[in-house]
N, C-alpha and C positions, 0 to 999 in steps of 0.2 A: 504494500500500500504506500504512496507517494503522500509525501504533506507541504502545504504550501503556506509559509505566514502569513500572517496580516500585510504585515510589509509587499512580501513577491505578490501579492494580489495588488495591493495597491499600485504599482510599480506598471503591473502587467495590466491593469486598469487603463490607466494611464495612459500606455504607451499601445491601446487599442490591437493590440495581440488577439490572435485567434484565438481567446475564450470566452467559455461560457462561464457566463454565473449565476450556480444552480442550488437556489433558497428554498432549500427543505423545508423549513419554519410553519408551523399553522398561521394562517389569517391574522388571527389576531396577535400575533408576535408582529410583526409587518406591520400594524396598527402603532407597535409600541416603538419600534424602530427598522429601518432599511438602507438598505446600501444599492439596490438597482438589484438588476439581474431577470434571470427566469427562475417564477416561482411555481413549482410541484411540491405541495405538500408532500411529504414522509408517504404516505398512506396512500398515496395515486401514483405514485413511481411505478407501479408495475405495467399501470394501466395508460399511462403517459408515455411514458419511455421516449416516443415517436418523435417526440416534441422534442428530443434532446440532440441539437447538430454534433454525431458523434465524431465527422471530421475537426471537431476544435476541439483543444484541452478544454477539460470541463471542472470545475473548483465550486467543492459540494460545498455548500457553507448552511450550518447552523446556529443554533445556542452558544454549544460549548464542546463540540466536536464529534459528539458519542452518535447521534443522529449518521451525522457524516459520515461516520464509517461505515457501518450498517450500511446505508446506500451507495458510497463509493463499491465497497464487495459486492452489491448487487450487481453496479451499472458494470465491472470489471467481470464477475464468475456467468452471471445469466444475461446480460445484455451485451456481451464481448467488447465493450469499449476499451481500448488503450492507453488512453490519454484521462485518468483522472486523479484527482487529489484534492487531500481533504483539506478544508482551511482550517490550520491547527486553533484550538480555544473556539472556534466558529468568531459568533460576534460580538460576544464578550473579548474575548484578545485585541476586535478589530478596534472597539470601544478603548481598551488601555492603551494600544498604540498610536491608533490612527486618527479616531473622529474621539475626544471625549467628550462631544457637544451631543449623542446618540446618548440616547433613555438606556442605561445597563436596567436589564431585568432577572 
């Protein structure tokens, strides 16, 4: 499994790189804070999938990472993607490093 900071997300943000960014998070986390991206709740990943452009790195981001994994081994073991990684801490980390102006929840 591949992990990608706050920072290499930021970074890779930025500099409009072939990724995706792919926001696990329920509804109402998203309410509470966001960082952009494509949002597939946890629980439609299976049924989604489609939606995900497996030709770009895709950088699963959650909470606090635990999410993200679970999904990253999905989209890698059953959805044969090559290109993913988990955003280490999700967006709690993104919160201490990047933005502290985002609602920590």
């Amino acid at each position: 499994m591949n992990y990608m900071t706050p920072a290499e997300l930021s970074e890779k943000l930025n500099a409009n790189n072939d990724l995706v960014l792919l926001d696990i998070r329920e509804s109402y986390e998203l309410e509470i804070c966001q960082i952009g991206g494509l949002h597939i709740p946890m629980g439609d990943i299976s049924t989604r999938v489609n939606e995900i452009n497996s030709d770009f790195e895709v950088a699963v981001l959650c909470r606090s990472g635990k999410r993200a994994e679970a999904v990253a081994n999905f989209l890698e073991a059953d959805a044969g993607m090559k290109k993913v990684a988990i955003v280490a801490g999700g967006i709690l980390a993104w919160i201490d490093t990047i933005d502290s102006s985002l609602e920590a929840y």
